[in-house]
N, CA and C atoms as an extended XYZ file, in Angstrom:
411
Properties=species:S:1:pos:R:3:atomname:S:1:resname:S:1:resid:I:1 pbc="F F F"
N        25.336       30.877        0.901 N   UNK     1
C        24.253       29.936        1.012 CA  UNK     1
C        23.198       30.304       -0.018 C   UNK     1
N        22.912       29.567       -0.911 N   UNK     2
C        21.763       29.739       -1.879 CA  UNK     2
C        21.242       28.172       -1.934 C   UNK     2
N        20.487       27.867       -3.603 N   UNK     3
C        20.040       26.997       -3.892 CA  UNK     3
C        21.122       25.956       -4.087 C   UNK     3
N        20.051       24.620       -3.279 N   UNK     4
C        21.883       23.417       -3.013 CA  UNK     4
C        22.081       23.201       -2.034 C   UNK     4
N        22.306       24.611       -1.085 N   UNK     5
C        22.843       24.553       -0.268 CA  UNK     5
C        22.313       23.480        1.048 C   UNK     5
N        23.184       22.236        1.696 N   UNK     6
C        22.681       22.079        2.943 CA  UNK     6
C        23.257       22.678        4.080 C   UNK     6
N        21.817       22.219        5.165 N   UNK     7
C        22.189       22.553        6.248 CA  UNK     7
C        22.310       21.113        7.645 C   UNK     7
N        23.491       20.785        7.754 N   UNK     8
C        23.476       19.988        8.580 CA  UNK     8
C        23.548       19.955       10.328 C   UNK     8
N        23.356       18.792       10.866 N   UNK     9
C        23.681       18.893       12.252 CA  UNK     9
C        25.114       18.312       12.481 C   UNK     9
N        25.693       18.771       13.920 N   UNK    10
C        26.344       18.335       14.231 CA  UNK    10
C        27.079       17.269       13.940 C   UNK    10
N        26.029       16.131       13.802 N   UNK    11
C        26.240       14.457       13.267 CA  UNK    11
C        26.836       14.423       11.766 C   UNK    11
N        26.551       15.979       11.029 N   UNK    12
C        26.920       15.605        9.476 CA  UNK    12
C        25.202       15.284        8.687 C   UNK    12
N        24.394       15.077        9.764 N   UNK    13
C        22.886       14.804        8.741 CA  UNK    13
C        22.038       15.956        8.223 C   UNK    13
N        21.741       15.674        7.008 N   UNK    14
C        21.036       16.745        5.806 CA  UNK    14
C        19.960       16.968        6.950 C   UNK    14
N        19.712       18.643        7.694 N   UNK    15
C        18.590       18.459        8.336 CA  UNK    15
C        17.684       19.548        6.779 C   UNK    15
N        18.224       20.408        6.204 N   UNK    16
C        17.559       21.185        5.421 CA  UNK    16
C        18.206       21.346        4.177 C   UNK    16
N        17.706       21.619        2.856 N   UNK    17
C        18.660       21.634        1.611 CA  UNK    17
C        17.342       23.311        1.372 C   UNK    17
N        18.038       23.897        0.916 N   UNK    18
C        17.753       24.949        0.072 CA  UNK    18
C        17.467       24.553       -1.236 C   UNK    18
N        16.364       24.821       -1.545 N   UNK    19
C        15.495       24.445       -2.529 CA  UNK    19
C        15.342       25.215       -4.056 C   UNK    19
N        15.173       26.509       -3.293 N   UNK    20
C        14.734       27.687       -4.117 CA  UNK    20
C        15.519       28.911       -3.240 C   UNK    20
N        16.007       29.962       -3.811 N   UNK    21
C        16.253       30.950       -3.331 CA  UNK    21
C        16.936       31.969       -4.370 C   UNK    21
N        15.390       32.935       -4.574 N   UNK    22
C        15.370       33.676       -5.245 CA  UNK    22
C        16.264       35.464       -4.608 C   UNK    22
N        16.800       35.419       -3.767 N   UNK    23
C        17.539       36.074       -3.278 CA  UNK    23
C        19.298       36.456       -3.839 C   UNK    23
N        19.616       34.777       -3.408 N   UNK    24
C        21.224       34.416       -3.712 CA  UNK    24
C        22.283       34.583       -2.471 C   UNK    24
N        21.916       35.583       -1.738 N   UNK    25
C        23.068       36.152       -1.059 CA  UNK    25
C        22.380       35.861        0.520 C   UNK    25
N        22.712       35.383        1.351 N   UNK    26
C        22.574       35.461        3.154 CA  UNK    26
C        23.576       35.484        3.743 C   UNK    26
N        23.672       35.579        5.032 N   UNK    27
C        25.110       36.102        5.756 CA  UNK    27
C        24.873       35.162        6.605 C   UNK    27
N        26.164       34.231        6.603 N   UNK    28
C        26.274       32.813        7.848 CA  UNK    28
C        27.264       33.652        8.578 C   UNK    28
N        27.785       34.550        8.436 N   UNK    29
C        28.888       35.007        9.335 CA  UNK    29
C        28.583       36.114       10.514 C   UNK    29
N        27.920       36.655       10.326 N   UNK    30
C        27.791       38.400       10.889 CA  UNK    30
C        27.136       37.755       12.484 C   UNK    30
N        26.075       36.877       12.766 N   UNK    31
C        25.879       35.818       13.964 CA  UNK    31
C        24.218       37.409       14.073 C   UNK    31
N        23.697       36.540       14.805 N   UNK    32
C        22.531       37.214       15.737 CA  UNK    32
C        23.204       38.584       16.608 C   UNK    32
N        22.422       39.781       16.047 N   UNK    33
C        22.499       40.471       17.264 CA  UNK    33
C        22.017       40.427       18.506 C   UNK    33
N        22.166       40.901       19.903 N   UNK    34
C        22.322       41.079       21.311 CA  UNK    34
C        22.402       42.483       21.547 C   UNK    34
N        21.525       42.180       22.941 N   UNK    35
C        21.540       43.804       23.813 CA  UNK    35
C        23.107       44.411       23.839 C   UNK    35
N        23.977       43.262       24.405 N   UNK    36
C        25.631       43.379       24.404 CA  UNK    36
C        25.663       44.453       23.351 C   UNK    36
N        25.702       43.423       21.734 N   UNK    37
C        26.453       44.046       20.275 CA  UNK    37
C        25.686       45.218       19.787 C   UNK    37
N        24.456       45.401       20.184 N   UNK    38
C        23.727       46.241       19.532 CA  UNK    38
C        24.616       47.782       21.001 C   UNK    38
N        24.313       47.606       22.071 N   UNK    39
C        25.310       48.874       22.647 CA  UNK    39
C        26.484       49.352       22.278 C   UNK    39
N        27.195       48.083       22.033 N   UNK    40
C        28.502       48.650       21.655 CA  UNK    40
C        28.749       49.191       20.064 C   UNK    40
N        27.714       49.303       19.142 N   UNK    41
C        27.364       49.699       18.558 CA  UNK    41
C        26.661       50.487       18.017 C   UNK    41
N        25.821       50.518       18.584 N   UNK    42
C        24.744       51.978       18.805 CA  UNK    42
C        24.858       52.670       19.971 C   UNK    42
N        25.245       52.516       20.615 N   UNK    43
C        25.265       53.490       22.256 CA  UNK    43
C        24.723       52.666       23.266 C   UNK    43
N        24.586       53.280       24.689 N   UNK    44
C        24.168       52.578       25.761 CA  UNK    44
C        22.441       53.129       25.707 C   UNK    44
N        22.150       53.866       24.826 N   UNK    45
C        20.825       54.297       24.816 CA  UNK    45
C        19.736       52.736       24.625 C   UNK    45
N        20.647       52.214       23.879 N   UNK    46
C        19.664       51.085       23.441 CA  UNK    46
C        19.830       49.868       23.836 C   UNK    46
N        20.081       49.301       25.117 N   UNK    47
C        20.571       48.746       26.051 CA  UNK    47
C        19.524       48.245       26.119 C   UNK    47
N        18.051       48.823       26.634 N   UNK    48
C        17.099       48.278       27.102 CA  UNK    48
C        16.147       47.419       25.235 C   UNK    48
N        16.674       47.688       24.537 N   UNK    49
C        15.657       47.217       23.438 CA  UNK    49
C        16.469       45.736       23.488 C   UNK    49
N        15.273       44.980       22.891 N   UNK    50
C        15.045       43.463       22.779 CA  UNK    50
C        16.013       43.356       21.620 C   UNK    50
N        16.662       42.005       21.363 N   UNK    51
C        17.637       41.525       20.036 CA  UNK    51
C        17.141       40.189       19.479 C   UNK    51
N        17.804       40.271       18.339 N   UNK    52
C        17.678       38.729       18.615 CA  UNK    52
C        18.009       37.397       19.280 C   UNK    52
N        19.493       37.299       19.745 N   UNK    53
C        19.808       36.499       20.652 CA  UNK    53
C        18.687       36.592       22.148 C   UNK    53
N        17.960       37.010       22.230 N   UNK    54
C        17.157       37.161       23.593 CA  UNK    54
C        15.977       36.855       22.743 C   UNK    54
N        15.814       37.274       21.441 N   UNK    55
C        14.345       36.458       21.439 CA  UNK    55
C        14.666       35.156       21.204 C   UNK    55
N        15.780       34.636       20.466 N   UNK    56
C        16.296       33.049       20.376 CA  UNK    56
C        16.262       32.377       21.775 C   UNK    56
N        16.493       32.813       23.094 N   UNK    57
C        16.645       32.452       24.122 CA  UNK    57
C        15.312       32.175       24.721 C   UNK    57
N        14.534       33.187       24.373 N   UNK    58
C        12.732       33.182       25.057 CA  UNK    58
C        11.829       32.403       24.671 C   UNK    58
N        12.419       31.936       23.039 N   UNK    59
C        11.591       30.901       22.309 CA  UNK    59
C        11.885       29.295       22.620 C   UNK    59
N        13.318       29.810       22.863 N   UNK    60
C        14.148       28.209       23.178 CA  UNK    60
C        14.127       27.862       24.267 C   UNK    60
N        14.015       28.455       25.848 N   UNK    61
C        13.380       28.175       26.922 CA  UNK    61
C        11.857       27.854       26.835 C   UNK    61
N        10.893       27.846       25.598 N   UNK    62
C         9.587       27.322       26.129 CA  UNK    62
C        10.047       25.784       25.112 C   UNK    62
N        11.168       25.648       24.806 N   UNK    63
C        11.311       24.090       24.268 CA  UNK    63
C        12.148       23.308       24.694 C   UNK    63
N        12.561       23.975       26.732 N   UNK    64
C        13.328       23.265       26.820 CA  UNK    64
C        14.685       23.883       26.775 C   UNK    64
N        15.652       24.823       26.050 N   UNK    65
C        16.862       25.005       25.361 CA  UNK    65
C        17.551       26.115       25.945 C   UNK    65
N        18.333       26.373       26.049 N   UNK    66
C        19.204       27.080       26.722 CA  UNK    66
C        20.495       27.954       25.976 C   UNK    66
N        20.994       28.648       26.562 N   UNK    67
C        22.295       29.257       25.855 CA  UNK    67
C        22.843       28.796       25.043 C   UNK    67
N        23.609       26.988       25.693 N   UNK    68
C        23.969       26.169       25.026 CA  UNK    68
C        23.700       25.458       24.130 C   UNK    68
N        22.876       25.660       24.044 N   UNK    69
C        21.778       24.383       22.868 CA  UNK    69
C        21.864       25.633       21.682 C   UNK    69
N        21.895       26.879       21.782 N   UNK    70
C        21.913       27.570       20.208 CA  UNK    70
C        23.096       27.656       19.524 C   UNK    70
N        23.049       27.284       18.112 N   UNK    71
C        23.838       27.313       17.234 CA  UNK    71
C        24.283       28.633       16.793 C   UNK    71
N        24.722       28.742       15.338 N   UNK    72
C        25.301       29.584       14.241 CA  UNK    72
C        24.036       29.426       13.853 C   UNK    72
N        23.632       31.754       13.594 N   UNK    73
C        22.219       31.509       12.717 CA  UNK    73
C        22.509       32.130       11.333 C   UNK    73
N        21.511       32.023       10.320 N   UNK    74
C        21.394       32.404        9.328 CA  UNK    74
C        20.584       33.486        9.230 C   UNK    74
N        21.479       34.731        8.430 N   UNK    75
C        20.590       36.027        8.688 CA  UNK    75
C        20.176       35.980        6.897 C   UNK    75
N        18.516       35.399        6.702 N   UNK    76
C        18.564       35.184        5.789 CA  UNK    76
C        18.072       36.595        5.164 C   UNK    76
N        18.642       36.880        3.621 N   UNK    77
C        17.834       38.193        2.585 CA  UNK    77
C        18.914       39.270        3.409 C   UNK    77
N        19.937       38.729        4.313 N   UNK    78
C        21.004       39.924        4.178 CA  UNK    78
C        22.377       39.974        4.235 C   UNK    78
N        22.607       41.039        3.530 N   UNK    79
C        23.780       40.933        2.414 CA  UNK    79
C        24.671       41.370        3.494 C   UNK    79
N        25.999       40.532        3.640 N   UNK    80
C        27.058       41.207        4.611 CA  UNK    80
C        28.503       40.500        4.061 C   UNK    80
N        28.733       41.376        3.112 N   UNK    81
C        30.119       41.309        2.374 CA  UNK    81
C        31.519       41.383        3.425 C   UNK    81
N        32.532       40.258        2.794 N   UNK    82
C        33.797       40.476        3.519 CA  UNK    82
C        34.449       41.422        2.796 C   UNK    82
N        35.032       42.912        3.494 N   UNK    83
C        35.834       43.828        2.618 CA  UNK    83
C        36.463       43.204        2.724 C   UNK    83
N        37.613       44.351        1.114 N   UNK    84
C        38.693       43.937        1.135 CA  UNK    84
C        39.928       43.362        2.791 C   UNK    84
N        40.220       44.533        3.599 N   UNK    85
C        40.593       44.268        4.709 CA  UNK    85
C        39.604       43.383        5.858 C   UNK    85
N        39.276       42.703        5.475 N   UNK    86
C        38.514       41.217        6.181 CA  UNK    86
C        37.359       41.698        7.084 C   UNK    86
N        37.049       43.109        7.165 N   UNK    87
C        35.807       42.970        8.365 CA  UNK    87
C        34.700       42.938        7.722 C   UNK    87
N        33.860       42.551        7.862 N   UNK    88
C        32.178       42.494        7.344 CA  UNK    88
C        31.692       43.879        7.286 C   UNK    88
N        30.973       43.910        6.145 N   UNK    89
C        30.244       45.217        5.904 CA  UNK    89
C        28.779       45.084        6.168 C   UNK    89
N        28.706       45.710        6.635 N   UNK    90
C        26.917       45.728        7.009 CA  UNK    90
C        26.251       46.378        5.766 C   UNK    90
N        25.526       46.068        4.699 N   UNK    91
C        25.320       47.127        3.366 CA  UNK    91
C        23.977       46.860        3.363 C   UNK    91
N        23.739       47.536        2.329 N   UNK    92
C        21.875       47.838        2.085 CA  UNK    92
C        21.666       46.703        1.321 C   UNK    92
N        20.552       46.048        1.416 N   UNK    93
C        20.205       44.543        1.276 CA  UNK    93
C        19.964       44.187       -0.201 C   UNK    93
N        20.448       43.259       -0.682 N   UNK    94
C        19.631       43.140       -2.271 CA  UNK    94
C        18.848       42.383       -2.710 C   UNK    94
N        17.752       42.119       -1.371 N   UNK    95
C        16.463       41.722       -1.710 CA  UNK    95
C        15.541       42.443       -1.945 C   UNK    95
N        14.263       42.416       -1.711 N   UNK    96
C        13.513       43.188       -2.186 CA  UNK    96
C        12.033       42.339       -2.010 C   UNK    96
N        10.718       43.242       -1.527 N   UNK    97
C         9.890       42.457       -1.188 CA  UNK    97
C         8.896       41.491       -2.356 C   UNK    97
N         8.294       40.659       -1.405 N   UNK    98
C         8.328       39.176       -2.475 CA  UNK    98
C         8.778       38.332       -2.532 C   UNK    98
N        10.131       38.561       -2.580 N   UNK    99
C        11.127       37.346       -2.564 CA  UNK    99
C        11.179       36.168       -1.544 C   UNK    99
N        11.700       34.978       -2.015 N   UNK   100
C        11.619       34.103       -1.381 CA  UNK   100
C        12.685       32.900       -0.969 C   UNK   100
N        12.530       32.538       -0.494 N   UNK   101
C        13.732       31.082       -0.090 CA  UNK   101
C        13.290       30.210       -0.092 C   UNK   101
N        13.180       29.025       -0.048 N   UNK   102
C        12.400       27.981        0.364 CA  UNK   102
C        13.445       26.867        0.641 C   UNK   102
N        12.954       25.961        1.359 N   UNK   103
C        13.683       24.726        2.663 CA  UNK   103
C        12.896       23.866        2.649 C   UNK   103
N        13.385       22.526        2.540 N   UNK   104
C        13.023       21.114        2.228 CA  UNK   104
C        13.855       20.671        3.849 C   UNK   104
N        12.918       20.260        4.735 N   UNK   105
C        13.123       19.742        5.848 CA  UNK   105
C        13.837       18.080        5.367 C   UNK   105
N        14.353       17.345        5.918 N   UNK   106
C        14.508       16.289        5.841 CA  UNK   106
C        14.523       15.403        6.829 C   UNK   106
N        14.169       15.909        8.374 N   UNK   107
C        14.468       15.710        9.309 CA  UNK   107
C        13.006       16.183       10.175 C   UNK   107
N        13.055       16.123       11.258 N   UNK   108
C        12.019       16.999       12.049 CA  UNK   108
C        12.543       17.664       12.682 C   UNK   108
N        12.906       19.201       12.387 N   UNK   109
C        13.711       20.244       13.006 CA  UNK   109
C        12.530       21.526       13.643 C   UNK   109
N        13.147       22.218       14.546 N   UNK   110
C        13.050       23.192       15.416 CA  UNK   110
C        13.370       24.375       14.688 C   UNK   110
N        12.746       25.285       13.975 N   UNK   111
C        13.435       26.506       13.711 CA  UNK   111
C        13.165       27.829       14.460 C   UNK   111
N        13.965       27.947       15.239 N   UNK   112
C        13.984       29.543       16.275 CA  UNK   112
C        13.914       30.630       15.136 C   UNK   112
N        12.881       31.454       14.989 N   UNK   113
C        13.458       32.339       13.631 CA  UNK   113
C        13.136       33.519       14.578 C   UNK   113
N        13.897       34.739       14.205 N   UNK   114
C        13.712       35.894       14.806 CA  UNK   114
C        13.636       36.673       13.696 C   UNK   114
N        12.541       37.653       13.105 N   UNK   115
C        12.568       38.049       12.115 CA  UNK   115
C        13.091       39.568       12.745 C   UNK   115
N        14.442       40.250       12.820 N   UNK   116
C        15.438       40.860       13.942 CA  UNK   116
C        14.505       42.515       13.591 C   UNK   116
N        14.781       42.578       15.115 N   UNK   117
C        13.703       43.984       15.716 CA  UNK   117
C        14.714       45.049       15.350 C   UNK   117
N        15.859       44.830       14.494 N   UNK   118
C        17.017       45.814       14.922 CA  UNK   118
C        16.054       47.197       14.081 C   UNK   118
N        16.512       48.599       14.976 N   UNK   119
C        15.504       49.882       14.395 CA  UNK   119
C        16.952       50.748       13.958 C   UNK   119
N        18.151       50.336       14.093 N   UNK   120
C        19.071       51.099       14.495 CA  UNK   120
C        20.348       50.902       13.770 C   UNK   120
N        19.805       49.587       13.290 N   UNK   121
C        20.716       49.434       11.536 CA  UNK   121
C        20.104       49.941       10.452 C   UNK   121
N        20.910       50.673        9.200 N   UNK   122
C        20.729       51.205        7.959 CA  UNK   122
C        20.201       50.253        7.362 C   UNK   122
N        21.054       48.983        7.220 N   UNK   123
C        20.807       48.143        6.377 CA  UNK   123
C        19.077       47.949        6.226 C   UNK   123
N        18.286       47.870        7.018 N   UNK   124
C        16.544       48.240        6.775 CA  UNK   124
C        16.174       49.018        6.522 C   UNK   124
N        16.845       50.649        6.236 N   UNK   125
C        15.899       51.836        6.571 CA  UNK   125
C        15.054       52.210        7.865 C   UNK   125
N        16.019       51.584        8.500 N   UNK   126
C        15.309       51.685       10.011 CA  UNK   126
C        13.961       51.350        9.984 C   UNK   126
N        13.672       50.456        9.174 N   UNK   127
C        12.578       50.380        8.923 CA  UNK   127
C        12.213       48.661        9.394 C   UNK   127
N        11.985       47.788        9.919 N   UNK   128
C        11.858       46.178       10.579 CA  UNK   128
C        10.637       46.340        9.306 C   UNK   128
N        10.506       45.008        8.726 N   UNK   129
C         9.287       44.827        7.943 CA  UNK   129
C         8.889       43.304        8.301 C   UNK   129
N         7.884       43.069        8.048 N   UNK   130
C         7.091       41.807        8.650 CA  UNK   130
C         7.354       40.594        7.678 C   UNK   130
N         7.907       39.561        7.930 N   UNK   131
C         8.512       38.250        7.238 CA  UNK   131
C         7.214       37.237        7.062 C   UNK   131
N         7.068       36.515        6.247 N   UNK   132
C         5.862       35.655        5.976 CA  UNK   132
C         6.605       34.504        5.995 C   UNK   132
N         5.979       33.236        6.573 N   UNK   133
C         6.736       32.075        6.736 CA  UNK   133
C         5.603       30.928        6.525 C   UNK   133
N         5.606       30.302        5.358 N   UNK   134
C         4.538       29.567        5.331 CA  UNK   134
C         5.023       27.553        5.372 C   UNK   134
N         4.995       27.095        6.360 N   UNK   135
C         5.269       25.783        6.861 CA  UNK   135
C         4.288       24.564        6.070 C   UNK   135
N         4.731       23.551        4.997 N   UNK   136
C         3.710       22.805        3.911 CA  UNK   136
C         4.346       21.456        4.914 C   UNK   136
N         2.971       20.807        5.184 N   UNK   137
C         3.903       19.403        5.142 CA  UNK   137
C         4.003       18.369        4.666 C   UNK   137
């Protein structure tokens, strides 16, 4: 997914086109982490920390939305290569701060964004950094 790229609904309608994206690389595949994926991955230690699928759920219950109502998300600014033997690599990101994306609504859409709390993936430096999201209309 880069510049070009749309994003449609269900119906097939342009809800977003990628405009700009000075990045290049996002991962449509790797999906939102969960309390679930993040244990079976990090241990049962971290069971009790928040994910993103639960903040997608907390935001989407004050609009109404439910389990069912969430889609396939976009983990945008990170890089998650298919190895050779087909599993996804989780790797160190090749963005860098500054950078940007930008999205041409075409529609009047809902965006759940979770800018992900994960402390316990490499791929950040264990480090979560704060996302800027500026909405023009």
């Amino acid at each position: 997914m880069t510049t070009g790229s749309e994003l449609r609904s269900n119906l097939g309608r342009v809800l977003l086109t990628v405009i700009s994206d000075e990045v290049g690389r996002h991962d449509t595949l790797g999906g939102a982490c969960s309390k679930e994926s993040n244990t079976l991955r990090y241990g049962h230690h971290t069971q009790h920390q928040h994910a993103c699928v639960e903040n997608f759920l907390a935001e989407g219950a004050r609009w109404g939305l439910g389990k069912r109502d969430l889609v396939s998300n976009i983990n945008w600014y990170m890089n998650v290569p298919v190895e050779q033997d087909g599993t996804l690599g989780i790797v160190d990101g090749i963005s860098a701060p500054g950078l940007s994306v930008t999205l041409r609504a075409h529609l009047d859409v809902l965006a759940l964004i979770s800018n992900c709390p994960q402390i316990n993936n490499p791929c950040n430096g264990f480090d979560p950094t704060a996302v800027r999201i500026i909405v023009e209309a």
